[in-house]
KETI-932991 format. One record per residue (C-alpha): z, x, y negated; residue in three letters. Coordinates in pm, whole numbers, plus 50000, padded with zeros to 5 digits. Layout:
<pts>
ZXYALA
...
</pts>
This chain:
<pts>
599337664980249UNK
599547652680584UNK
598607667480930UNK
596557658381130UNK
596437667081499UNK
593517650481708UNK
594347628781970UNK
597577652482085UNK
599277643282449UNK
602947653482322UNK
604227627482047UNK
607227627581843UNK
609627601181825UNK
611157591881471UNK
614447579181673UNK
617597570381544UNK
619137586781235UNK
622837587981271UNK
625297613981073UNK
627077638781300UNK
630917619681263UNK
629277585881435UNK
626717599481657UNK
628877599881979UNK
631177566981849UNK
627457552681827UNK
626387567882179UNK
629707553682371UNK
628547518682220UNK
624697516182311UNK
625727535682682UNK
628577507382764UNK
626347483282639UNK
623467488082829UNK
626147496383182UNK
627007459883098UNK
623637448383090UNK
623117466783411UNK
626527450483569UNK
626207413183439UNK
622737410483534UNK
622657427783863UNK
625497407983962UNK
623267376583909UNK
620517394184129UNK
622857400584404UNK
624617367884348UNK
621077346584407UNK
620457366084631UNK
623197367984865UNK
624177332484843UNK
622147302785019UNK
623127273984837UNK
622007296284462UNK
618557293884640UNK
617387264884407UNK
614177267084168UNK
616657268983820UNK
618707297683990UNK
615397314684143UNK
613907312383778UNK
616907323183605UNK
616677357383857UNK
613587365583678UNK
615247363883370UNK
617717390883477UNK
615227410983657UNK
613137407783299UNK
616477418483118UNK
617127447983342UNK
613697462583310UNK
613497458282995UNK
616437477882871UNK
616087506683147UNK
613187514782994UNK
614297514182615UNK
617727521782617UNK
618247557082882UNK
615477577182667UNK
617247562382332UNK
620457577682469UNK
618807608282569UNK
617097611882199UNK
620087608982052UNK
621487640082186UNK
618307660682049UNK
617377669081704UNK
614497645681559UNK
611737677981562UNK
612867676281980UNK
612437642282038UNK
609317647382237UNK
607657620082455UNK
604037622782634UNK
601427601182546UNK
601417585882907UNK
605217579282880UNK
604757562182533UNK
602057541982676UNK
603727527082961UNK
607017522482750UNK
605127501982514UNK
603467484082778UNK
607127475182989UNK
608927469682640UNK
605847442982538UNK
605477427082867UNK
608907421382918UNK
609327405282552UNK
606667382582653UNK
607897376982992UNK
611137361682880UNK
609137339982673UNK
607267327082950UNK
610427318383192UNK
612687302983012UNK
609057277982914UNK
608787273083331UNK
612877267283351UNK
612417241183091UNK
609477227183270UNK
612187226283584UNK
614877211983362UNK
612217186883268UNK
610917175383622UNK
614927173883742UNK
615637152983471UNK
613107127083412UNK
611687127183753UNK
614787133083982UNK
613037112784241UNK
610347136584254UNK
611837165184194UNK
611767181184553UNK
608297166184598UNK
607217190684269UNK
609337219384268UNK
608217235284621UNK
608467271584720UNK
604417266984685UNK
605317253784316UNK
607807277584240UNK
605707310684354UNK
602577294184127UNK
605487293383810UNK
607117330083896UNK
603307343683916UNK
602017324283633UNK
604997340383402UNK
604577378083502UNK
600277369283549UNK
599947357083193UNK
602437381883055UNK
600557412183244UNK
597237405583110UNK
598267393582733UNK
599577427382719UNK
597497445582907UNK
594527437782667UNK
596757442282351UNK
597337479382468UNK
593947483882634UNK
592657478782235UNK
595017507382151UNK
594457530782372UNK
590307530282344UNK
591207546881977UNK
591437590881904UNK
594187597481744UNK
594767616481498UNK
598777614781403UNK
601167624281615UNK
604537613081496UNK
606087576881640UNK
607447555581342UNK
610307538881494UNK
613107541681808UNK
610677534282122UNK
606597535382194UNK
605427499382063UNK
601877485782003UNK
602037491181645UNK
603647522981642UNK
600567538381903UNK
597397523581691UNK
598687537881356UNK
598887572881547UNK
594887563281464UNK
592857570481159UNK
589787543881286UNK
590097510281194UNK
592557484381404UNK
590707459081214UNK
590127444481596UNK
593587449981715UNK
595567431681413UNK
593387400581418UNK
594487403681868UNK
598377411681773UNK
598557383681551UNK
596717359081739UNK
598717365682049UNK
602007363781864UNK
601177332681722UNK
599807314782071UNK
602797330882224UNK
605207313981970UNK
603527283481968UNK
603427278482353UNK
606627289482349UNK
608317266182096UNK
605867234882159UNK
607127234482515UNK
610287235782457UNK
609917208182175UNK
607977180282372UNK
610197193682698UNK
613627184582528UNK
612317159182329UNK
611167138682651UNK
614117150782783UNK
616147132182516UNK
614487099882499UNK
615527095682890UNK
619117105982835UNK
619107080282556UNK
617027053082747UNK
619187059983044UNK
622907044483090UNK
623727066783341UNK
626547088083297UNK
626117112983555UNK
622747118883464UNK
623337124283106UNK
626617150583162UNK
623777167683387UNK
621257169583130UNK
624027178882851UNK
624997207883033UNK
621977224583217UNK
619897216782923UNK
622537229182626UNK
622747261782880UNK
618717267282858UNK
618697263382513UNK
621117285382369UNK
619347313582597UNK
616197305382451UNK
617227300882077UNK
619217334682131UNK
615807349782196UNK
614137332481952UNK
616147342581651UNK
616447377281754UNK
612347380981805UNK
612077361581473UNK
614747383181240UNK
612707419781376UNK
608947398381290UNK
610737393480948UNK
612157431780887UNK
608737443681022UNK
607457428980664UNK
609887452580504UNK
609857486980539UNK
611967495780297UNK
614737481980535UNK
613427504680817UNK
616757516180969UNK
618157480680915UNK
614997473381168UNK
616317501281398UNK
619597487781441UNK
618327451981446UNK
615787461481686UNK
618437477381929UNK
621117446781886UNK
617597422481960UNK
617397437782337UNK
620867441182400UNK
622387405282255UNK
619787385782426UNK
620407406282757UNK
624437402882760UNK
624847371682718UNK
622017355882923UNK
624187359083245UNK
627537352483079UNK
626007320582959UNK
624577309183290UNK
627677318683498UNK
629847304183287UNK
628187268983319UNK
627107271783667UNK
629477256183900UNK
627677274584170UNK
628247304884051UNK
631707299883962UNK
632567286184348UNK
630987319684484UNK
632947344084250UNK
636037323584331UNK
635267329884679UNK
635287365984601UNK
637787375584373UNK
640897349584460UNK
643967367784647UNK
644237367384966UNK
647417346185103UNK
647947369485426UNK
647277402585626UNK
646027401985978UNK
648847407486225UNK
648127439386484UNK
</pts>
């Protein structure tokens, strides 16, 4: 028989199962990991930051993306290392705690949906409007688009877990390896009759808006490049555009393969892993991908790293 304990402010997380000979092998991997997430997409912070001519509306947006990424996985992937090191009747979390993790971990999903549809909004206006372009994409423009991303995101989820939170609870055990939605309304023994119907509408308006901007965005997008017999214009498009979309599909599939396990719980440590690879894929090789095609980006680090050719003379 199950016990019940009524609306308890100290939960228990399920965690990570691992066997005693890979626990640390598996604990070296998710801690490098998550210092290169850290490293890769800091460096992109400090790198828009610092340099003037990386102070362009696709550079500006694509520093929300690593800001996104960081938060993210700070607040996932520290208290996932931490659990590890306990044994599951210690993995102990507050109610609070769980709350806001959910919350981040949510808003931060949805946030990285909602850039990368502003960047291709960007890529859009640059390319089939170049003439425009600086007429369009203003600081006034681009402080409405940063805004609008984090705004929308901020309330979506703030509803979705202000549904959750109204119910008493009367479980105290957290299926899964972080605080989610889900996880925190089957803690309940009321009905979440109210908060399916909102979890599923908002992941299907999310995924539309999400994937029906990026459609009629690159298909516009590719009617001009085929219209158009300009060269230049084209290798432009091919690059910035290809660079946008692999981000994005990244995300996509990796969102899209943890929908599909969460139909299956038979496969539930499958969904574990998959759900740990899902923030950290995504989150490695956003800024890898971007550097790498960013001449910008390239000419800075050069700037940095090539040898000097002399010593100052005393």
């Amino acid at each position: 028989m199950e016990n019940y304990t009524y609306n308890s402010f100290t939960l228990q997380l399920e965690g990570l199962n691992v066997s005693e000979d890979y626990v640390y092998t598996v604990f070296l991997f998710i801690f490098l990991s998550y210092l290169f997430i850290i490293v890769v997409n800091g460096g992109i912070v400090v790198l828009v930051f610092l340099d003037k001519n990386l102070h362009q509306p696709m550079y500006l947006l694509f520093w929300n993306l690593s800001i996104n990424d960081i938060l993210g996985n700070s607040i996932f992937l520290p208290r996932l290392l931490v659990d590890m090191l306990y044994p599951p009747s210690e993995r102990l979390i507050s109610y609070y705690e769980c709350v806001i993790q959910a919350f981040t971990i949510h808003m931060c999903g949805t946030t990285a949906h909602t850039v990368l549809m502003i960047m291709a909004f960007d890529r859009y206006v640059a390319i089939c409007n170049p003439l425009r372009y600086a007429a369009i994409m203003t600081n006034k423009m681009l402080v409405k688009l940063t805004v609008s991303a984090w705004g929308v995101a901020f309330v979506l989820v703030g509803i979705l877990l202000g549904l959750t939170i109204r119910l008493n609870r009367c479980r105290s055990m957290i299926r899964g390896l972080y605080c989610s939605n889900a996880s925190l309304f089957k803690l309940s023994c009321e009905s979440v009759f109210i908060n399916n119907v909102y979890g599923l509408t908002f992941t299907v308006v999310l995924f539309t808006a999400s994937i029906g901007s990026m459609v009629l965005t690159y298909t516009k997008i590719t009617v001009v490049c085929l219209t158009s017999k300009n060269k230049s214009l084209n290798s432009k498009a091919l690059k910035t555009c290809s660079t946008h979309l692999v981000v994005y599909l990244i995300m996509l599939l990796s969102g899209t393969f943890m929908i599909i396990l969460h139909r299956f719980p038979q496969y539930a440590e499958y969904r574990k892993i998959s759900s740990i690879l899902c923030h950290i894929i995504p989150s490695g090789l956003n800024p890898i991908i971007y550097g790498a095609q960013s001449k910008e980006i390239r000419k800075f680090l050069s700037k940095w790293f090539e040898p000097q050719k002399g010593f100052p003379t005393l």
